[in-house]
N, CA, C and O atoms as a GROMACS GRO file, in nm:
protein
  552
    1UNK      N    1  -4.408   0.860   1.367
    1UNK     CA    2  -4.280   0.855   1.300
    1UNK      C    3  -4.210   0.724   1.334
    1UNK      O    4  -4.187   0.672   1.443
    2UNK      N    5  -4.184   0.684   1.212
    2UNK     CA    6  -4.099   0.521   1.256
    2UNK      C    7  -3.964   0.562   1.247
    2UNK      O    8  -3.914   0.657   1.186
    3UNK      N    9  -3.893   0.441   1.346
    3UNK     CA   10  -3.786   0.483   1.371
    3UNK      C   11  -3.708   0.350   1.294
    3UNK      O   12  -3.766   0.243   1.275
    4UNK      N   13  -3.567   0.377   1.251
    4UNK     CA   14  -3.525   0.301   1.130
    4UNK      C   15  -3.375   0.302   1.234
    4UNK      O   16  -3.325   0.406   1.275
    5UNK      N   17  -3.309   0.140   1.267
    5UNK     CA   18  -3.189   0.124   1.360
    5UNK      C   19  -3.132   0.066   1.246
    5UNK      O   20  -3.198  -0.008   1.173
    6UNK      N   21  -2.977   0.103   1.220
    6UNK     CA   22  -2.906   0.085   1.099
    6UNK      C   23  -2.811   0.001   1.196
    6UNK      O   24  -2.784   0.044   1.308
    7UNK      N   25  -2.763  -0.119   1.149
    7UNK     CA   26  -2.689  -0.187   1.240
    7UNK      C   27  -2.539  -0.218   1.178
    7UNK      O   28  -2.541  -0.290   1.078
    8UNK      N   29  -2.460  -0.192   1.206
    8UNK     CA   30  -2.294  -0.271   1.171
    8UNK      C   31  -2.304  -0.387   1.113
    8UNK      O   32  -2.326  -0.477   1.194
    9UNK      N   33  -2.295  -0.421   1.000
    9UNK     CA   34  -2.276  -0.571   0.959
    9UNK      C   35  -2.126  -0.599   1.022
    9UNK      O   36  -2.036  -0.526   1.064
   10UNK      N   37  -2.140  -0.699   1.010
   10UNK     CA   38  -1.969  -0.791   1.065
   10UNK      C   39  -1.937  -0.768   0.939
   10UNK      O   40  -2.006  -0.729   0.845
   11UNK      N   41  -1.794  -0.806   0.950
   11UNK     CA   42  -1.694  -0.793   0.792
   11UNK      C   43  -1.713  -0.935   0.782
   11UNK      O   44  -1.744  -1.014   0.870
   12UNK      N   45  -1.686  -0.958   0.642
   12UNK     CA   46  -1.670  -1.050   0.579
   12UNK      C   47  -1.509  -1.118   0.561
   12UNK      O   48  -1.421  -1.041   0.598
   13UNK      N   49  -1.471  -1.224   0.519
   13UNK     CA   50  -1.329  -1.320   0.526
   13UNK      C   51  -1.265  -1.212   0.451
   13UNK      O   52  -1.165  -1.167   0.506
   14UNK      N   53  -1.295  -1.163   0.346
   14UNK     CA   54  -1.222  -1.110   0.236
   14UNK      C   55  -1.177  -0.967   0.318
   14UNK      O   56  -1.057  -0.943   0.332
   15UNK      N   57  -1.307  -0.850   0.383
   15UNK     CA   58  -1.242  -0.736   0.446
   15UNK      C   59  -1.177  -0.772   0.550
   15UNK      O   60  -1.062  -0.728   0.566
   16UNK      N   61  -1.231  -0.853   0.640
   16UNK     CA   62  -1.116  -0.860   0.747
   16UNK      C   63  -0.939  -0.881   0.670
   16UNK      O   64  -0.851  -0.796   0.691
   17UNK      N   65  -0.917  -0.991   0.593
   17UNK     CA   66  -0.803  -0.993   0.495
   17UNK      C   67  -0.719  -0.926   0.464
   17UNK      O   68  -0.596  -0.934   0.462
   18UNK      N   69  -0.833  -0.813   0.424
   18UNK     CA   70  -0.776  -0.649   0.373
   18UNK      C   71  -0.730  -0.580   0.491
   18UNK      O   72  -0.624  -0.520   0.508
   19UNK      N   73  -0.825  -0.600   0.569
   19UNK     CA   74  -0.776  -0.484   0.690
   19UNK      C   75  -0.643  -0.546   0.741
   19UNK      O   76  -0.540  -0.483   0.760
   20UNK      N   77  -0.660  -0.661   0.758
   20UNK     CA   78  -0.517  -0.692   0.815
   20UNK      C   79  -0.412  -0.681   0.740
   20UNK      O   80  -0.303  -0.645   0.785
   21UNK      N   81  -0.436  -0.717   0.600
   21UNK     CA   82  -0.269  -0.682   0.511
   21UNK      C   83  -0.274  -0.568   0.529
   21UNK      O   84  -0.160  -0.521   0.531
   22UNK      N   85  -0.385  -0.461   0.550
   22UNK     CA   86  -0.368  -0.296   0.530
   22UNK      C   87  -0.227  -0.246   0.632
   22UNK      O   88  -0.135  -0.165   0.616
   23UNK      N   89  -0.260  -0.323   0.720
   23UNK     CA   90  -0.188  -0.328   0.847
   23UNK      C   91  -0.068  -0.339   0.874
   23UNK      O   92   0.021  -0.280   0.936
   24UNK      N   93  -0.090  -0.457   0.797
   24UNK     CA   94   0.041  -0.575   0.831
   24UNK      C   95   0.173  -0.544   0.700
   24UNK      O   96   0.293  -0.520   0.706
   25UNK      N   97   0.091  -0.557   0.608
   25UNK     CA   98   0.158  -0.637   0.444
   25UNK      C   99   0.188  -0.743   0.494
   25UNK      O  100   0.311  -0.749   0.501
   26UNK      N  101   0.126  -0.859   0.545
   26UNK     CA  102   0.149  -0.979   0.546
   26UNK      C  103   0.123  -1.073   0.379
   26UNK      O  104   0.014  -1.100   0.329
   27UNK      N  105   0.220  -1.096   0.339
   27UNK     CA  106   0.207  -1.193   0.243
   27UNK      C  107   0.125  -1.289   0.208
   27UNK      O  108   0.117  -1.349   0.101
   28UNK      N  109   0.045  -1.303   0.334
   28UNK     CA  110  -0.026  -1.443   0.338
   28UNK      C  111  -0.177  -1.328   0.264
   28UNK      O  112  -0.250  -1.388   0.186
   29UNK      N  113  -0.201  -1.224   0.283
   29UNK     CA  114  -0.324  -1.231   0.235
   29UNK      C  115  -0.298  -1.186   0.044
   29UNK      O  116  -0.380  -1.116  -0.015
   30UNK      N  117  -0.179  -1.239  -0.019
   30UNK     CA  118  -0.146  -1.185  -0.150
   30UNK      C  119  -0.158  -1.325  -0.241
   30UNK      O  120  -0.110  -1.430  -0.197
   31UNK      N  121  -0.223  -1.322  -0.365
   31UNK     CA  122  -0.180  -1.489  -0.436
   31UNK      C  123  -0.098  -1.496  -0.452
   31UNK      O  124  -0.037  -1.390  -0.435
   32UNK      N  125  -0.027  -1.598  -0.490
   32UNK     CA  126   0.118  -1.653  -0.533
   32UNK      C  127   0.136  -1.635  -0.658
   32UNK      O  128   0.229  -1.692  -0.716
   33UNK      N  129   0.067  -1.570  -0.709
   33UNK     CA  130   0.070  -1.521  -0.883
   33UNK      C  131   0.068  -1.369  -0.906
   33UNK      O  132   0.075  -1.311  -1.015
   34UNK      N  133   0.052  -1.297  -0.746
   34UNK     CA  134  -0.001  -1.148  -0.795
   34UNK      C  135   0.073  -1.050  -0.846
   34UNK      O  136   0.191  -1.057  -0.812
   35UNK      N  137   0.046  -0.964  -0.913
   35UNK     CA  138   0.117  -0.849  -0.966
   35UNK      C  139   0.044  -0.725  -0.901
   35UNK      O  140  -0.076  -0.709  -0.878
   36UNK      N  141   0.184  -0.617  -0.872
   36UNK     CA  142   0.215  -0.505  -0.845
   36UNK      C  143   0.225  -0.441  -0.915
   36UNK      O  144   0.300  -0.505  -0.989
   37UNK      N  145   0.202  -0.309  -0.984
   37UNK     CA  146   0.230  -0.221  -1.070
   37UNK      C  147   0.211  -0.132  -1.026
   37UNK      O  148   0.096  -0.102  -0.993
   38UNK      N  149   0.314  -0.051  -1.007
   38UNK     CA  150   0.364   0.088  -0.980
   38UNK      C  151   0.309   0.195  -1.122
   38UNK      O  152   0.369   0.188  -1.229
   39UNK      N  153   0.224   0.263  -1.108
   39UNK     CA  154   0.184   0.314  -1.252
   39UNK      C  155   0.215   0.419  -1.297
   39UNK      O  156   0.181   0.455  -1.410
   40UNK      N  157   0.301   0.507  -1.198
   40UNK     CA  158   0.387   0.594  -1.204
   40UNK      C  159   0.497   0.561  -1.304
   40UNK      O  160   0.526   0.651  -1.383
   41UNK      N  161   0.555   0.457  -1.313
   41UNK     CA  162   0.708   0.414  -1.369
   41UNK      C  163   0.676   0.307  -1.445
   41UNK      O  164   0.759   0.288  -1.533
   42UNK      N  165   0.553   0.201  -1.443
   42UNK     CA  166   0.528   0.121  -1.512
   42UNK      C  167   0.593  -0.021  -1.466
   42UNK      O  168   0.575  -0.131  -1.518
   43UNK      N  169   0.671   0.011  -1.361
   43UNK     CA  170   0.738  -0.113  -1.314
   43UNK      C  171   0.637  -0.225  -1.241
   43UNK      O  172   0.539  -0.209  -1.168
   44UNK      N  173   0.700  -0.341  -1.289
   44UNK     CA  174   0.590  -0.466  -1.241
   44UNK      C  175   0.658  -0.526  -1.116
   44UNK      O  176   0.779  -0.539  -1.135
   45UNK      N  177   0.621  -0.560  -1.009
   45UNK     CA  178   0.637  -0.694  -0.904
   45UNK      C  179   0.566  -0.835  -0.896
   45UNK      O  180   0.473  -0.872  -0.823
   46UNK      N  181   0.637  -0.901  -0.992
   46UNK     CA  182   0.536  -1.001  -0.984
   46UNK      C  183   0.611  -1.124  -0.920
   46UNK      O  184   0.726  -1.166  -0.931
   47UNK      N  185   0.446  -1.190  -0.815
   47UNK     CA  186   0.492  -1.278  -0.755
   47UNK      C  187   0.444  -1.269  -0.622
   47UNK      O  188   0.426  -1.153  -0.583
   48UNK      N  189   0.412  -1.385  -0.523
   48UNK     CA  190   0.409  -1.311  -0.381
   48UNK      C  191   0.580  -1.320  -0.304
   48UNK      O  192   0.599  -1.224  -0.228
   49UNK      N  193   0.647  -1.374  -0.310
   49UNK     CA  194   0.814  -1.363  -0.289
   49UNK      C  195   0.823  -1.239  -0.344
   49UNK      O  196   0.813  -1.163  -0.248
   50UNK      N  197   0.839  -1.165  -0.458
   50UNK     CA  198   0.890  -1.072  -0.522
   50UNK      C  199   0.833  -0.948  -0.401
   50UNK      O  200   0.883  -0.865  -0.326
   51UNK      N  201   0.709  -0.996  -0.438
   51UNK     CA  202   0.625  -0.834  -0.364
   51UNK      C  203   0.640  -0.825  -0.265
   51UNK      O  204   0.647  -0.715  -0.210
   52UNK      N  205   0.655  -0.972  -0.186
   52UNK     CA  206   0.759  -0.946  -0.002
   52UNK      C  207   0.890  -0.854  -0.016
   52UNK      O  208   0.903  -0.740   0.028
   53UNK      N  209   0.976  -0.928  -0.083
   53UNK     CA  210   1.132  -0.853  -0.111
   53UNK      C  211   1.094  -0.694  -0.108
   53UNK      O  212   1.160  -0.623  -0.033
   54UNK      N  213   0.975  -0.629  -0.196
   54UNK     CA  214   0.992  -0.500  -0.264
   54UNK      C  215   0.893  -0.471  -0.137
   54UNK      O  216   0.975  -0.451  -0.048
   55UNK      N  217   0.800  -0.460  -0.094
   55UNK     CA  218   0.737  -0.428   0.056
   55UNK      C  219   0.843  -0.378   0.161
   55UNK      O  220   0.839  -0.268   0.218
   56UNK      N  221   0.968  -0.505   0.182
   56UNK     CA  222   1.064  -0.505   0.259
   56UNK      C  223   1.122  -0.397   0.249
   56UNK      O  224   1.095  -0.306   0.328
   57UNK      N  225   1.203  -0.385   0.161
   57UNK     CA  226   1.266  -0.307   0.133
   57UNK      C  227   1.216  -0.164   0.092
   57UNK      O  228   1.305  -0.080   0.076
   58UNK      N  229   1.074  -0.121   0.072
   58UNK     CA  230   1.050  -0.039   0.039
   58UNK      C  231   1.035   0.051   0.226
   58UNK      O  232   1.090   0.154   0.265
   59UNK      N  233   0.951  -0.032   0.290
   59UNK     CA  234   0.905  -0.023   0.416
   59UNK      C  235   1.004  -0.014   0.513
   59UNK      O  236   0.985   0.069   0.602
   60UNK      N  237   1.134  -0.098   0.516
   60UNK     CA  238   1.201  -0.113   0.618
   60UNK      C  239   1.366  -0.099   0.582
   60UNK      O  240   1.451  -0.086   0.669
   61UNK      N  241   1.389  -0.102   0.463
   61UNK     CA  242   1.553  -0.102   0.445
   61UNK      C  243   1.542   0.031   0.362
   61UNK      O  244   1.600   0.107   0.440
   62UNK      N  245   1.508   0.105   0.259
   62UNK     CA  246   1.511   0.242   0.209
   62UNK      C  247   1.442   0.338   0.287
   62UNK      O  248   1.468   0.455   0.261
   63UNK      N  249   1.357   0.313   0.380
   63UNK     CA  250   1.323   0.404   0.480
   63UNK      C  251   1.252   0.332   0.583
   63UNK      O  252   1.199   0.230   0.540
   64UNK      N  253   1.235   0.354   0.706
   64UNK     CA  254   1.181   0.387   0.814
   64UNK      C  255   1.010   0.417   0.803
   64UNK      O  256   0.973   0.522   0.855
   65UNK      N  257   0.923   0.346   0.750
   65UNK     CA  258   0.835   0.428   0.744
   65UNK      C  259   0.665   0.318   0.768
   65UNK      O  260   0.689   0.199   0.788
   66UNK      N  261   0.528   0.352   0.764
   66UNK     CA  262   0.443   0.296   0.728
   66UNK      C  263   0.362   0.373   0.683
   66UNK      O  264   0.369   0.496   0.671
   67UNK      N  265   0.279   0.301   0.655
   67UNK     CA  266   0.095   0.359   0.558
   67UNK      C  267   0.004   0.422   0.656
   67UNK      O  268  -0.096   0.363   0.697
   68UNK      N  269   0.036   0.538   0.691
   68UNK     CA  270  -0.079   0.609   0.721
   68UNK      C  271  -0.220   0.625   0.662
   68UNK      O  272  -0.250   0.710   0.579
   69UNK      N  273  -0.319   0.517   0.725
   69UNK     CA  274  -0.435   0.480   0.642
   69UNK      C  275  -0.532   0.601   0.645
   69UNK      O  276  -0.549   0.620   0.765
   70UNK      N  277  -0.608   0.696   0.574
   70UNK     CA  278  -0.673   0.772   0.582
   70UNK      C  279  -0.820   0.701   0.528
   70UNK      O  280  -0.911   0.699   0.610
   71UNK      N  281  -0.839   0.657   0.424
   71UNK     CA  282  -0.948   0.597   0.417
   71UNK      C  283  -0.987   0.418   0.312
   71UNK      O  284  -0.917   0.397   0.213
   72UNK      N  285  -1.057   0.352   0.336
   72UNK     CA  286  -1.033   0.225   0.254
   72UNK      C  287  -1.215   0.164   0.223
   72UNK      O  288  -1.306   0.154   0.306
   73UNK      N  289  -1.217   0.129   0.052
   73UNK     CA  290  -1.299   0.071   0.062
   73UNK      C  291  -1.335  -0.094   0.008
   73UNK      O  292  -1.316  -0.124  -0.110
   74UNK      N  293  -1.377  -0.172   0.085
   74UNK     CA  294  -1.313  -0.293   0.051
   74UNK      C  295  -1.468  -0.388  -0.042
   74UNK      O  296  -1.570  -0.350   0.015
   75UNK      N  297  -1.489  -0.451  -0.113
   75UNK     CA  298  -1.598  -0.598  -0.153
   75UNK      C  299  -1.549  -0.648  -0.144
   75UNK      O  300  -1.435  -0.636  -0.099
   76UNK      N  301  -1.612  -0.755  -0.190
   76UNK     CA  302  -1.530  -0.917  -0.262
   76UNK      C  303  -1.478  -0.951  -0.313
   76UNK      O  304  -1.429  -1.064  -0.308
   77UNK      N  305  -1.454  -0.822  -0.431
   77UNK     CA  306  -1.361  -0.858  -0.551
   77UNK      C  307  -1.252  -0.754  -0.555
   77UNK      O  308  -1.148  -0.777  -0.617
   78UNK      N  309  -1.272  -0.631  -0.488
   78UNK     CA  310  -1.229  -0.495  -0.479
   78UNK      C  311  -1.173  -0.489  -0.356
   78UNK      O  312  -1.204  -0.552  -0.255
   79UNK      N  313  -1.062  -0.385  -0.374
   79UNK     CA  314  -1.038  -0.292  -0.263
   79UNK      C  315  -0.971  -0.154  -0.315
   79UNK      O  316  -0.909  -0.139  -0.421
   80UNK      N  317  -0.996  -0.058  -0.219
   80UNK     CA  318  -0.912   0.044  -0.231
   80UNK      C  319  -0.864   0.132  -0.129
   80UNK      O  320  -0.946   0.168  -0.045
   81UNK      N  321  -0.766   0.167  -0.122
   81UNK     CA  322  -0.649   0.225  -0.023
   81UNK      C  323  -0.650   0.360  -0.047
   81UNK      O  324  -0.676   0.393  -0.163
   82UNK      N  325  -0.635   0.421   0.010
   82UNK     CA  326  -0.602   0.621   0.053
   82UNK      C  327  -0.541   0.622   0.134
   82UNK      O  328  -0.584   0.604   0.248
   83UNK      N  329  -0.413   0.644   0.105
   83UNK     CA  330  -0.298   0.616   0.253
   83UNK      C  331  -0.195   0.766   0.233
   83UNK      O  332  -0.210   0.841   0.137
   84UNK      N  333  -0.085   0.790   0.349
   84UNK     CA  334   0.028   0.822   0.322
   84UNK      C  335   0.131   0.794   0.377
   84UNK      O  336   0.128   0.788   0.500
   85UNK      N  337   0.243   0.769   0.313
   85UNK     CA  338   0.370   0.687   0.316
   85UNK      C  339   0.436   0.752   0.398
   85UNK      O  340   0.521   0.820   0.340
   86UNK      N  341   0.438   0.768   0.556
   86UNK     CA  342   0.522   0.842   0.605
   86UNK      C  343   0.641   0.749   0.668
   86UNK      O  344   0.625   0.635   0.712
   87UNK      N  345   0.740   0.809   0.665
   87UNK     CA  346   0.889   0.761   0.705
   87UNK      C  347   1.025   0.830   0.678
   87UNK      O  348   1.041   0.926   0.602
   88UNK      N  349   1.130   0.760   0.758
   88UNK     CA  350   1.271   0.817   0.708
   88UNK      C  351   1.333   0.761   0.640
   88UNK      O  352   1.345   0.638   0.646
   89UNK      N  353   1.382   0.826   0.566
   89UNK     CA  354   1.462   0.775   0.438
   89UNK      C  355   1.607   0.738   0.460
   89UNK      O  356   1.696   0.821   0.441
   90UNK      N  357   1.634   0.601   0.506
   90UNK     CA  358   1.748   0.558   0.556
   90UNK      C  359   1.882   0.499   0.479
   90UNK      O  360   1.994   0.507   0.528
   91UNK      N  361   1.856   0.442   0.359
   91UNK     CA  362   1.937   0.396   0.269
   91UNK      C  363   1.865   0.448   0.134
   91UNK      O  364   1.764   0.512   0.104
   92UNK      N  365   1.975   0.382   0.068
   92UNK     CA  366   1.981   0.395  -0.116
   92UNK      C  367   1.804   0.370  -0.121
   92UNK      O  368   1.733   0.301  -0.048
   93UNK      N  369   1.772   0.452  -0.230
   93UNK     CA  370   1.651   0.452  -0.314
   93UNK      C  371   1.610   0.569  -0.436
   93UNK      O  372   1.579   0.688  -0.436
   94UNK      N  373   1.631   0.454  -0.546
   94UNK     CA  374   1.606   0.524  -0.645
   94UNK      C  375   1.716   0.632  -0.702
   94UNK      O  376   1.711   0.738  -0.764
   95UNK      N  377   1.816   0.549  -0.646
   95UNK     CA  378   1.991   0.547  -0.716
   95UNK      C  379   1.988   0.703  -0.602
   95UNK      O  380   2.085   0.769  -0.638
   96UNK      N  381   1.940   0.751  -0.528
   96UNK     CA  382   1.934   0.856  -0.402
   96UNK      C  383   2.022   0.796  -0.264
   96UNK      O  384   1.999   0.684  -0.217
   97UNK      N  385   2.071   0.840  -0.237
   97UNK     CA  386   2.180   0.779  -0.126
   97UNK      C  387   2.074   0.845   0.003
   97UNK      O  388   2.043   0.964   0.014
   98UNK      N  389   2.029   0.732   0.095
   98UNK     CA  390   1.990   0.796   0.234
   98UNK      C  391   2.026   0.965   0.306
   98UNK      O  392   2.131   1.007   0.355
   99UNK      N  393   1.904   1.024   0.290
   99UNK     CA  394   1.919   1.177   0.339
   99UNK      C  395   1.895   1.180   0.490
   99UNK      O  396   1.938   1.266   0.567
  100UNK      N  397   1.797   1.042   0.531
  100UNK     CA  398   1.768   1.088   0.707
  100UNK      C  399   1.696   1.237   0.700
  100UNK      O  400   1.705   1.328   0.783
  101UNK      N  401   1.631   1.234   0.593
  101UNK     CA  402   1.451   1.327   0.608
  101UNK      C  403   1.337   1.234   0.638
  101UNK      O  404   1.336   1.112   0.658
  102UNK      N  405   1.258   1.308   0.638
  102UNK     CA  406   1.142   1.253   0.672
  102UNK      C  407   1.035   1.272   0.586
  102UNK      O  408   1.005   1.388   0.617
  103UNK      N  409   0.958   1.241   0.500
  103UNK     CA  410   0.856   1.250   0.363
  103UNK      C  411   0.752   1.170   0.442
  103UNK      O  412   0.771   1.082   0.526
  104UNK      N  413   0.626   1.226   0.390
  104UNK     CA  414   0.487   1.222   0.372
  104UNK      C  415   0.436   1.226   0.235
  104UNK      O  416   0.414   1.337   0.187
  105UNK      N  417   0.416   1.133   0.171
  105UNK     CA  418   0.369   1.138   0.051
  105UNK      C  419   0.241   1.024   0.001
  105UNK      O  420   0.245   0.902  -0.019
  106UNK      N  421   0.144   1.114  -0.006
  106UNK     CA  422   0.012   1.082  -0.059
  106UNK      C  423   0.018   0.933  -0.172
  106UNK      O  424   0.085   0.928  -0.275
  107UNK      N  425  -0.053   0.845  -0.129
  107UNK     CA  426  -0.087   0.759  -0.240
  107UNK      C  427  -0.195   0.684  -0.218
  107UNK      O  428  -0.250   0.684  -0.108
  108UNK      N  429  -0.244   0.602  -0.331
  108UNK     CA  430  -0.370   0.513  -0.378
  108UNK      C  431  -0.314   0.362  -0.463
  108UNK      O  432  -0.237   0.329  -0.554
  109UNK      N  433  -0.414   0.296  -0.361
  109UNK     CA  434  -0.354   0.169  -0.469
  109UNK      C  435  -0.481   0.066  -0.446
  109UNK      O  436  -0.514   0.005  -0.345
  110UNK      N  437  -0.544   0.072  -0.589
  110UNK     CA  438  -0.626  -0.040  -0.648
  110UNK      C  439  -0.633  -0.181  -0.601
  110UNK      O  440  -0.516  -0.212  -0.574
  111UNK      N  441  -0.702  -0.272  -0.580
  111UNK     CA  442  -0.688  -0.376  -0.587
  111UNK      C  443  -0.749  -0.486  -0.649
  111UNK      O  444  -0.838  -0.494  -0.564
  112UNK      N  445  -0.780  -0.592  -0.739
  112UNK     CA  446  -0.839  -0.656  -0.737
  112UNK      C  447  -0.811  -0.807  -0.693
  112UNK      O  448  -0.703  -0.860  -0.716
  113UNK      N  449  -0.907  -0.867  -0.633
  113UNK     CA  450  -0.912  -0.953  -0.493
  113UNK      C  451  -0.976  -1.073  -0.602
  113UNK      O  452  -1.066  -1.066  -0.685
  114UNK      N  453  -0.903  -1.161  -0.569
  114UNK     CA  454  -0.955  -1.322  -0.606
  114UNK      C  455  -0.957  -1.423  -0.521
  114UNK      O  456  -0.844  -1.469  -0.510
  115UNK      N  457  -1.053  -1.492  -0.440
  115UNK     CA  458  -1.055  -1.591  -0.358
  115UNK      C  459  -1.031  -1.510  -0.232
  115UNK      O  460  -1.016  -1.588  -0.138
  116UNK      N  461  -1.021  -1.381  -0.196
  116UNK     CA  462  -1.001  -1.356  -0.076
  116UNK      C  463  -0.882  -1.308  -0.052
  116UNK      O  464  -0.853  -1.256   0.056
  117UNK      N  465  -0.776  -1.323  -0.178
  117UNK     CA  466  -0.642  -1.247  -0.167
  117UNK      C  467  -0.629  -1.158  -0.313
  117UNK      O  468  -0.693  -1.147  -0.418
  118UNK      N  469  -0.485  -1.091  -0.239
  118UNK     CA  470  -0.471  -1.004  -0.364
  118UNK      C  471  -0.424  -1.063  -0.516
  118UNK      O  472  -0.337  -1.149  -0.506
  119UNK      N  473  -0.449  -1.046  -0.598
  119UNK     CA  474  -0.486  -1.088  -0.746
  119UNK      C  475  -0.324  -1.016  -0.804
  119UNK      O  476  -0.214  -1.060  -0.838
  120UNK      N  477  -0.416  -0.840  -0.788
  120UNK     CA  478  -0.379  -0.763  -0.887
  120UNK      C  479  -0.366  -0.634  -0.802
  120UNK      O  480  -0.452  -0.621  -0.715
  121UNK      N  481  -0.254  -0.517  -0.815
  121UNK     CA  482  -0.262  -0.417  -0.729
  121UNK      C  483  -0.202  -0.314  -0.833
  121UNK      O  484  -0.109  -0.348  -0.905
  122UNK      N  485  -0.262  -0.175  -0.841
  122UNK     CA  486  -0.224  -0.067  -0.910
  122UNK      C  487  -0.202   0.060  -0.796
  122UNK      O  488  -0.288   0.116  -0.728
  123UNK      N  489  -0.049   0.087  -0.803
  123UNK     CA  490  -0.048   0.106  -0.723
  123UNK      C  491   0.049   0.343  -0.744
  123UNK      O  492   0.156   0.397  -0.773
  124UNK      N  493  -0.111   0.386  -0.696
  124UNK     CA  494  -0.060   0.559  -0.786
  124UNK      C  495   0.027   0.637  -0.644
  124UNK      O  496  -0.042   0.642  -0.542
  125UNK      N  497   0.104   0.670  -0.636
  125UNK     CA  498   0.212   0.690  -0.564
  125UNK      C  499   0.271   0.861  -0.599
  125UNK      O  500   0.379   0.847  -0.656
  126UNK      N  501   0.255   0.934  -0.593
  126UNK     CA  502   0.303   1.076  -0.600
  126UNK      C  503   0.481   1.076  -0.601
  126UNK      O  504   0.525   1.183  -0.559
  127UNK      N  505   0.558   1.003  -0.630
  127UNK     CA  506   0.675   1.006  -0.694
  127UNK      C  507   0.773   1.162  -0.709
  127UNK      O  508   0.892   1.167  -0.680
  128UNK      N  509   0.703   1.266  -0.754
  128UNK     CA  510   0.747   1.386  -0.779
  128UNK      C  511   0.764   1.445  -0.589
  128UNK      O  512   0.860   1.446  -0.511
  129UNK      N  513   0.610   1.490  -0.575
  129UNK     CA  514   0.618   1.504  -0.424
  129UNK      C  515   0.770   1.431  -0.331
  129UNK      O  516   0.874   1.475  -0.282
  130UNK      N  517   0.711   1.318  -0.344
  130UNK     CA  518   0.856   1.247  -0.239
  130UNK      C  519   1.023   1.310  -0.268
  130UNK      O  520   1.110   1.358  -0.195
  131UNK      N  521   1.011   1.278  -0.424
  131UNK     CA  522   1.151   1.337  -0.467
  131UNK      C  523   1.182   1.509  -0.387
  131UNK      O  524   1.273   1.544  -0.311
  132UNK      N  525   1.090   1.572  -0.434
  132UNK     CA  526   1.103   1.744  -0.385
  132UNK      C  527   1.110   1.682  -0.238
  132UNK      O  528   1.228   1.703  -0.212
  133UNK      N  529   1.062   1.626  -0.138
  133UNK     CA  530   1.074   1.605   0.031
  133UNK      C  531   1.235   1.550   0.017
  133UNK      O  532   1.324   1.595   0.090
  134UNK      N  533   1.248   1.490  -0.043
  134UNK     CA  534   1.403   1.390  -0.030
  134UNK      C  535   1.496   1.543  -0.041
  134UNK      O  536   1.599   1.572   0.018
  135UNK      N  537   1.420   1.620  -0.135
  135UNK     CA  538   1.552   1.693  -0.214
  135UNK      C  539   1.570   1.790  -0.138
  135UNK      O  540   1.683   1.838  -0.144
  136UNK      N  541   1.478   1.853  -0.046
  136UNK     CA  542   1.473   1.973   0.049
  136UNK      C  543   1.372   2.046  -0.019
  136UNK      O  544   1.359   2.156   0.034
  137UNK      N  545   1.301   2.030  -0.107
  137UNK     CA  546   1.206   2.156  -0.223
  137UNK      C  547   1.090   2.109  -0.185
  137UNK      O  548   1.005   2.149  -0.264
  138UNK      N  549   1.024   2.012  -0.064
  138UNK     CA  550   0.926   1.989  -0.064
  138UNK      C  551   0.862   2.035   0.036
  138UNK      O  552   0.742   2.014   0.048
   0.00000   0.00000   0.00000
């Protein structure tokens, strides 16, 4: 019986990239042209300035919260995210005045990767869920 040793490849420029914006949301691994789309609402972020501002503020001034990563799969041209958004909801969002709950809400967000940064991001977000956690019905 032969025996078959499966070895770890090293990551490549592009996953390491990923893993670290997964992390971070550092701007630096986003193009300066990329778009965000929220596909829930249809709303666009375009820009890497823009998508800092809306990161910011999504992450740190409307709530308290980060990306609980559950699973990710990354190429060269691809990535994809399985996360959940856990945090407190500290200020205004989504015309909602800060409740100081706490939401867990499931999401996925697409990517496509050019040169090693983000391009293009689709980004599916459970919207309803969060609202019912904000509202007490969740």
């Amino acid at each position: 019986m032969s025996q078959v040793i499966i070895e770890k490849m090293p990551l490549t420029e592009v996953q390491q990239n990923m893993e670290s914006y997964f992390k971070t949301h550092d701007v630096k691994y986003i193009a300066t042209d990329a778009v965000f789309i929220n596909m829930g609402t249809g709303e666009r972020t375009e820009g890497r300035e823009a998508v800092a501002e809306m990161l910011h503020y999504i992450y740190h001034v409307a709530f308290d919260a980060i990306a609980d990563i559950t699973s990710s799969i990354i190429t060269e041209n691809k990535a994809l995210l399985e996360a959940n958004f856990k945090g407190k909801h500290i200020a205004e969002f989504a015309g909602l005045a800060a409740t100081n709950k706490v939401v867990s809400v499931p999401f996925c967000i697409s990517y496509d990767l050019e040169n090693g940064l983000i391009k293009e991001a689709r980004i599916y977000m459970l919207g309803d869920v969060m609202f019912k956690q904000l509202s007490g019905n969740g």
